[in-house]
Backbone as CSV, one residue per row, in Angstrom:
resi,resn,N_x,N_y,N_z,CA_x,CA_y,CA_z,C_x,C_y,C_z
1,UNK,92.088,105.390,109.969,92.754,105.084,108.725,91.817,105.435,107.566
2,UNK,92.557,106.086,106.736,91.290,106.950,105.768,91.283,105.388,104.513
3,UNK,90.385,105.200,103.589,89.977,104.152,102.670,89.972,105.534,101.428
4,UNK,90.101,104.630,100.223,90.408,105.388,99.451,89.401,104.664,97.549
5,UNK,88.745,105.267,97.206,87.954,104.439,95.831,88.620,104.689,94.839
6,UNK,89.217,104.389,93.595,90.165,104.350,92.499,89.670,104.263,91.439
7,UNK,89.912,104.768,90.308,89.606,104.514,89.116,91.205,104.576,88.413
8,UNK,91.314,103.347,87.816,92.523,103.054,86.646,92.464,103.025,85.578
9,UNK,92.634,103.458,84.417,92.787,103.539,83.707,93.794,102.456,82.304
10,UNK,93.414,101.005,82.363,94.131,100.241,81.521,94.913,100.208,80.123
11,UNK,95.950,99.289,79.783,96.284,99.688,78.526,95.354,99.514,77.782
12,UNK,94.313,98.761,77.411,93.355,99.056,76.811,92.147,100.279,76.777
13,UNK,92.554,101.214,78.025,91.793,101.965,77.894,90.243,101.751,78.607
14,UNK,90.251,101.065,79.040,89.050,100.520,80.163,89.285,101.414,81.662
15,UNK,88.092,101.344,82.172,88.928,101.613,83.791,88.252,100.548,84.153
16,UNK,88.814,100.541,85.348,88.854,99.394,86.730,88.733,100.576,88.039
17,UNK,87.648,99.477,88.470,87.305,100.470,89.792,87.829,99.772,91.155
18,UNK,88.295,100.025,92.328,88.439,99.379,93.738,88.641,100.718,94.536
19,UNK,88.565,99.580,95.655,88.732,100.535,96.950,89.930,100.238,97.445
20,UNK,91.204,100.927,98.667,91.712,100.380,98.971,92.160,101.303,100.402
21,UNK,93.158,100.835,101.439,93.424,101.617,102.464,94.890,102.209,102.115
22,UNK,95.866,102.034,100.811,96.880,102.320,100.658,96.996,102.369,98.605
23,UNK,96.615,103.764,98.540,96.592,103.656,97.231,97.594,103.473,96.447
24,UNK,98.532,103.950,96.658,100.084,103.768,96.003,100.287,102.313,95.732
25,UNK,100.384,101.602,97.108,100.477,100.116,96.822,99.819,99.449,96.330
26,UNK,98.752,99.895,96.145,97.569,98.817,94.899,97.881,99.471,93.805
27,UNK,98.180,100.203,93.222,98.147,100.278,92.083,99.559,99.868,91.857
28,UNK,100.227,100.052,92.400,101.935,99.194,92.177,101.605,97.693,92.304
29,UNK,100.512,96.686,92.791,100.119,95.501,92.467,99.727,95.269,91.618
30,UNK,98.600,95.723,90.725,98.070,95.629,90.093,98.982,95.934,88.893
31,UNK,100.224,96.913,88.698,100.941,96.802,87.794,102.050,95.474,87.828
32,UNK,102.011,94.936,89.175,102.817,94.022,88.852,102.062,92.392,88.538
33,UNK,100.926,92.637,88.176,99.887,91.130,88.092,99.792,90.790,89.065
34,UNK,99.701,90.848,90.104,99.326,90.621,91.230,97.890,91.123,91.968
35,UNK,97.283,92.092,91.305,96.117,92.895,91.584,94.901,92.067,91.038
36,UNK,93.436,92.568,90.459,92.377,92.088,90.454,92.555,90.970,89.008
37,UNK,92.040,90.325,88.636,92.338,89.410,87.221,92.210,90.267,86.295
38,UNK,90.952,91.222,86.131,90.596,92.312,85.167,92.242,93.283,84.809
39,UNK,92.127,93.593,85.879,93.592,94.172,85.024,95.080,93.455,84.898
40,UNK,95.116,91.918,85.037,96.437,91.513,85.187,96.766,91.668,83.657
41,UNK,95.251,91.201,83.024,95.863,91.335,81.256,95.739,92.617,80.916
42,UNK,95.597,93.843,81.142,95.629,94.958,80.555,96.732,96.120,81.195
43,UNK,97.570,95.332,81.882,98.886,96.071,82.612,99.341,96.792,81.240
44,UNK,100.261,98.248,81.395,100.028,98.974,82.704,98.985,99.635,83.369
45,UNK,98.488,99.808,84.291,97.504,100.808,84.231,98.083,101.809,85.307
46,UNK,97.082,103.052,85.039,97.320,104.517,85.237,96.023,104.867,86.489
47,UNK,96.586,105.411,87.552,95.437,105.887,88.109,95.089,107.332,87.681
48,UNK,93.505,107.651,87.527,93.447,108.561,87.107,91.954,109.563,87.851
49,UNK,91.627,108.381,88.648,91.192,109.121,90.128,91.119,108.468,91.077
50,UNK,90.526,109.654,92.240,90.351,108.997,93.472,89.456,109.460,94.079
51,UNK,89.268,109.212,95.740,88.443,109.707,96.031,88.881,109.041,97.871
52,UNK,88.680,110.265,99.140,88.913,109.790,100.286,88.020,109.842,100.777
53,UNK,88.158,108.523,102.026,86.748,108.070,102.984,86.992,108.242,104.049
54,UNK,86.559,108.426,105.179,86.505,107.909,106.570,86.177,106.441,106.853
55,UNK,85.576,105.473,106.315,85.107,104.211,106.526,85.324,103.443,105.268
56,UNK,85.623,102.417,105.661,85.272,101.464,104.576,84.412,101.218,104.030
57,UNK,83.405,101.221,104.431,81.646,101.275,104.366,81.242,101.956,103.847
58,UNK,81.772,103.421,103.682,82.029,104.525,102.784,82.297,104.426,101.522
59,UNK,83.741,103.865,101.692,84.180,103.568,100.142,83.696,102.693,99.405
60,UNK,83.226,101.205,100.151,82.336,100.693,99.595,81.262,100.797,99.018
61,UNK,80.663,101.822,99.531,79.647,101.980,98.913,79.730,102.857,97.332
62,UNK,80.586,103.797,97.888,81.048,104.898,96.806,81.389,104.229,95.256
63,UNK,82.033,102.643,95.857,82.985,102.176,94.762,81.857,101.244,93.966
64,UNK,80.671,100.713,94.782,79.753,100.224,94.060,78.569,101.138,93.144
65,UNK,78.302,102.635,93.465,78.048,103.596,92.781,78.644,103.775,91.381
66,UNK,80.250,103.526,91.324,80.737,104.755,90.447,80.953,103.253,89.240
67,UNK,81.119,102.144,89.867,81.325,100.894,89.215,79.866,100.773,88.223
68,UNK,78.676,101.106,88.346,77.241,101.283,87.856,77.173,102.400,86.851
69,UNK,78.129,103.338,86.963,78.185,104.882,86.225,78.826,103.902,84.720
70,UNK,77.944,104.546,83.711,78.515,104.654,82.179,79.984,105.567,82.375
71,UNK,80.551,104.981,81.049,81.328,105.080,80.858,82.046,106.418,80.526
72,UNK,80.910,107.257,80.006,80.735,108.876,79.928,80.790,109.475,81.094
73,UNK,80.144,108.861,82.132,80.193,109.243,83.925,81.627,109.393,84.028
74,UNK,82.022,107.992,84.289,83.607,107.521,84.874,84.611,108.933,84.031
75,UNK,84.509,109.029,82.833,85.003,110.001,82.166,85.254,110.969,82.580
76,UNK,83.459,111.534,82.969,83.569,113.019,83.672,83.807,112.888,85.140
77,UNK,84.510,112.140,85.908,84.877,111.852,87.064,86.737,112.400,86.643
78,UNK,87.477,111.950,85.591,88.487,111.885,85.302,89.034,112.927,85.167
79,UNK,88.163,113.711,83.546,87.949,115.071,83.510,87.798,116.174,84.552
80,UNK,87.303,115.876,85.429,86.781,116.882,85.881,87.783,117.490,86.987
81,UNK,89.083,116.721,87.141,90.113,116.496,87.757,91.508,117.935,87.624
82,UNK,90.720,116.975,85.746,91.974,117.870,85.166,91.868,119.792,85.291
């Protein structure tokens, strides 16, 4: 089962970082307040990357990396997409 690291993009314009094994459905939680507290008040949010793992352990780690990255980082993670 592949794990998957996220970056969202809030109505405020923040991102929010997680990991998850079903990306579609977390971010459809998290739009419905049901997801992390950080984004229940800044619904809707937008995913605006990702990233696939083989392990959880993987993504974990990945997701505690990119969570440490300035905000200019996370950016050029977004960007770099497009």
């Amino acid at each position: 089962m592949p794990f998957f690291v996220y970056l969202v993009e809030c109505r405020d314009k923040s991102f929010y970082c997680g990991y998850t094994s079903d990306l579609e459905k977390r971010v459809k939680t998290h739009n419905e307040g049901k997801g992390a507290k950080y984004t229940k008040r800044r619904r809707p949010v937008k995913l605006v990357h990702f990233e696939k793992f083989e392990t959880k352990s993987e993504a974990m780690k990945r997701e505690l990396q990119i969570k440490s990255y300035s905000r200019k980082i996370k950016e050029g993670l977004v960007f770099a997409k497009i």
